[in-house]
C-alpha positions as CSV (number, residue, x, y, z in Angstrom):
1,X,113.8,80.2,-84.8
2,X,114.2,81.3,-81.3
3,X,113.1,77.8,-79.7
4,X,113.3,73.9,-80.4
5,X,109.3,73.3,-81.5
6,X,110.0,69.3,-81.1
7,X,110.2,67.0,-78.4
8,X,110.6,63.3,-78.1
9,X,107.6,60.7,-76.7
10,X,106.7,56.9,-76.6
11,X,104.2,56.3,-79.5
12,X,101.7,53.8,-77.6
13,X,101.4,52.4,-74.5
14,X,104.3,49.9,-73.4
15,X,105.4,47.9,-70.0
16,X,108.4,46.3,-68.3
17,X,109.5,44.1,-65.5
18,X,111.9,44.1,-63.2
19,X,112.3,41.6,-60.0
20,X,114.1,41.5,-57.0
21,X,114.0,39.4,-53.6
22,X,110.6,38.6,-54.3
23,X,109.4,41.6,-54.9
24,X,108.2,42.7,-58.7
25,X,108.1,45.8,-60.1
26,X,105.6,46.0,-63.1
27,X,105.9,49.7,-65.5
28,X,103.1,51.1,-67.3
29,X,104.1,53.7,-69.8
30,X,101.8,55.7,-71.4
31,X,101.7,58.6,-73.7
32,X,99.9,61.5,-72.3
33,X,99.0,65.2,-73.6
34,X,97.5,66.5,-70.5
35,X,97.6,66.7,-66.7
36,X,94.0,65.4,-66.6
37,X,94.8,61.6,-68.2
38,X,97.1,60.4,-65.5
39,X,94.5,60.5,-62.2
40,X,92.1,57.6,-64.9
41,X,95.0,55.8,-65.5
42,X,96.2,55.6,-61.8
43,X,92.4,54.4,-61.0
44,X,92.9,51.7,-63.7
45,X,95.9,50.5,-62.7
46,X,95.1,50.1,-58.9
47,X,91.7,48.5,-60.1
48,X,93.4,45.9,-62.2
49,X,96.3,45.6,-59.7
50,X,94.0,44.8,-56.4
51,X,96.6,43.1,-54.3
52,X,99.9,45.6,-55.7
53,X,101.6,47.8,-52.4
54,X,102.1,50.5,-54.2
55,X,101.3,52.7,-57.1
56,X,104.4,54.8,-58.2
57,X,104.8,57.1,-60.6
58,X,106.5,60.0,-62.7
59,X,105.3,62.2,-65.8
60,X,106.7,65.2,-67.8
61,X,104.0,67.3,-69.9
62,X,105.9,70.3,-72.4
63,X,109.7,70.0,-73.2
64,X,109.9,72.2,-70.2
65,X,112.2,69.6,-68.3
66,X,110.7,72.0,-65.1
67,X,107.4,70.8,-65.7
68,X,107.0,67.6,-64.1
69,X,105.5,65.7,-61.1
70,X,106.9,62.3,-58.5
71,X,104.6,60.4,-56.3
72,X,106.4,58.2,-54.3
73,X,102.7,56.8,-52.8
74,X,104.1,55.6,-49.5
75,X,107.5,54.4,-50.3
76,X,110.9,56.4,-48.6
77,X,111.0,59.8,-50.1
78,X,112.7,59.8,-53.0
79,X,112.9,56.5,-53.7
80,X,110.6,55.8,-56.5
81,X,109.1,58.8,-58.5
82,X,112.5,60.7,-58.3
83,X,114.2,57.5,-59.9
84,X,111.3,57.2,-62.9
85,X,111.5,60.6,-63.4
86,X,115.3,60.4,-63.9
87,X,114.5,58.2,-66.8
88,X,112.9,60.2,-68.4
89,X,114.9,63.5,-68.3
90,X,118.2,61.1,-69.2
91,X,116.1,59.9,-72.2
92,X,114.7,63.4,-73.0
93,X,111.4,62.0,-73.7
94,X,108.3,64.0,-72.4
95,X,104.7,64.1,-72.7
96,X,104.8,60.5,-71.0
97,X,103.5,58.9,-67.7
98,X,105.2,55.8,-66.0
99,X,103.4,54.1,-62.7
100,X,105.4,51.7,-61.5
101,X,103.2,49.0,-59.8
102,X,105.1,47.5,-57.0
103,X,104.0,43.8,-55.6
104,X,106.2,43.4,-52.4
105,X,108.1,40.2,-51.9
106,X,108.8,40.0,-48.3
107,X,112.3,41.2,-48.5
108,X,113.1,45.0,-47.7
109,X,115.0,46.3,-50.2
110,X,116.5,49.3,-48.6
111,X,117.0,52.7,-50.4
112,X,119.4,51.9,-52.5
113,X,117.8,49.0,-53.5
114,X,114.4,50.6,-54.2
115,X,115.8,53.0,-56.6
116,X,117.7,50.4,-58.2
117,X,114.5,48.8,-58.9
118,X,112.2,51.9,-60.1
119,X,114.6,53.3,-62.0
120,X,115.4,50.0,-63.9
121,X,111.5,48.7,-64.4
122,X,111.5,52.3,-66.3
123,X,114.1,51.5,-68.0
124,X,112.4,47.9,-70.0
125,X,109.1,50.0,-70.1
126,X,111.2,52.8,-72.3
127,X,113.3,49.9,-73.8
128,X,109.5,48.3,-75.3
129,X,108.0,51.0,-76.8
130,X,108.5,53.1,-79.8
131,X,110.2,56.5,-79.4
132,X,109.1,59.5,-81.7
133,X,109.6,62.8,-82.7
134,X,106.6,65.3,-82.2
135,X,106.4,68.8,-83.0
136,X,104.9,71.7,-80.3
137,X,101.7,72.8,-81.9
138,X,99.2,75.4,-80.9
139,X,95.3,75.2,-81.3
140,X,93.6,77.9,-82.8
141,X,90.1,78.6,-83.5
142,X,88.9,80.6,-86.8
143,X,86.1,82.5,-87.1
144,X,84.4,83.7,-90.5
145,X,81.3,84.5,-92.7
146,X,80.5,81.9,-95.3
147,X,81.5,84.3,-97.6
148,X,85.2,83.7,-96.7
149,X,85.1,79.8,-97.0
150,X,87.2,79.4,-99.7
151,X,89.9,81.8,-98.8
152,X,90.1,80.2,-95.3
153,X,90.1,76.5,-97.0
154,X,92.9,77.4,-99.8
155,X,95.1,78.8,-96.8
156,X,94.5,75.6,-94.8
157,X,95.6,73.4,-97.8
158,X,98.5,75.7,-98.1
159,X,99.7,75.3,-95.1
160,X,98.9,72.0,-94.6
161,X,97.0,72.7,-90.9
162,X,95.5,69.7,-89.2
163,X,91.8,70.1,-89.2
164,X,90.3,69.6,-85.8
165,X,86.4,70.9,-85.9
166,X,85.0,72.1,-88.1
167,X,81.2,74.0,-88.5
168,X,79.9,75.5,-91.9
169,X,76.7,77.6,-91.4
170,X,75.7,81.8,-92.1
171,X,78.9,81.9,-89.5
172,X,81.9,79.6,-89.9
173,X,84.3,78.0,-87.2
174,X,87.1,75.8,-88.1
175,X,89.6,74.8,-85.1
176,X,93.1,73.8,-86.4
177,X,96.3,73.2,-84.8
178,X,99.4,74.8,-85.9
179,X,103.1,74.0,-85.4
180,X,104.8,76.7,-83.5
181,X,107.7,77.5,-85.7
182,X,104.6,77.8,-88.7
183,X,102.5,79.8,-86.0
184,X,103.5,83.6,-87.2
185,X,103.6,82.9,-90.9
186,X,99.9,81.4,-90.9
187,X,98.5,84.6,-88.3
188,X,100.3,86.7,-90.9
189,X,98.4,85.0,-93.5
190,X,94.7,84.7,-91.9
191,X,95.1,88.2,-90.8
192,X,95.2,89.5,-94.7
193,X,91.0,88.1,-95.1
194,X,88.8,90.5,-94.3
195,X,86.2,89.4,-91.3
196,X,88.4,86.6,-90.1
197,X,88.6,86.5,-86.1
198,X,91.4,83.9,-84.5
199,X,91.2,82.8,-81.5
200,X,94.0,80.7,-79.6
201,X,93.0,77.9,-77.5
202,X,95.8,76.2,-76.1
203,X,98.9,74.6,-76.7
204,X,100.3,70.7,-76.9
């Protein structure tokens, strides 16, 4: 295997606290698989949080440690997403969000105290939830005659494949996810039924 197919990531959602000179720092992480979750989370959080300064935040999506994103939303540049996002990579843990929601005490904190205080309210969200191992999987779609139903169920049993969707009619779909080290064995495998078209869909 020319690749790890596993990453680390927080199991459910999780906060933490940190305080300083009046000022409290409040992190939300969450477990995320896409892009597309974090602006409805953001939108939540600054609903719930009316009277909060800022709205923080860090996330890593792949365990590409290049794929990430910082928004500092207003704070000194690299002050606050930089710091959460330093969490992260130190704990290797992707596929995770962390806002930090800032209520400002009165009391500047200077840059070195800012990133004191990001990087440590990531730190107690990390701290309370549950780290796990996932694997990379890819999402496939299969398409066959009813004819081939039971050849394309006994390989799915075989190779244990998580069943996404599924649709049994004259013409079958079934959408599956695959783990990437499994990925060639199972093509290999689906390619030997006659009438059988894959299609990939996307990874996570």
């Amino acid at each position: 295997m020319l690749f790890d197919d596993s990453y680390k990531t927080i199991e459910n959602a999780s906060e933490g606290i940190f305080r300083d000179k009046g000022s409290k720092f409040i992190a939300y992480a969450y477990p995320i698989r896409s892009e597309e979750e974090v602006k409805p989370i953001i939108m939540s959080l600054r609903a719930a949080n009316a009277k909060a300064n800022h709205f923080c935040y860090a996330y890593r999506l792949t365990p590409n440690r290049s794929v990430f994103r910082v928004n500092d939303d207003g704070e000194p540049s690299g002050t606050a997403g930089r710091p959460i996002l330093n969490c992260l990579l130190s704990e290797d843990i992707t596929n995770i969000l962390i806002v930090v929601v800032r209520y400002f005490g009165g009391t500047l904190l200077g840059v070195p105290g800012l990133i004191n205080a990001y990087k440590n309210a990531s730190i107690e969200a990390i701290k309370a939830s549950k780290i796990i191992s996932k694997t990379v999987n890819d999402v496939y779609e299969v398409h066959f005659e009813y004819l081939q139903m039971n050849d394309v169920m006994k390989l799915s049993k075989e190779e244990n494949l998580q069943i996404l969707a599924q649709q049994f009619d004259t013409n079958c779909i079934l959408k599956f996810e695959v783990r990437k080290a499994q990925l060639n064995q199972v093509l290999n495998k689906f390619d030997k039924i006659d009438g059988v078209k894959l299609k990939y869909l996307h990874t996570i």
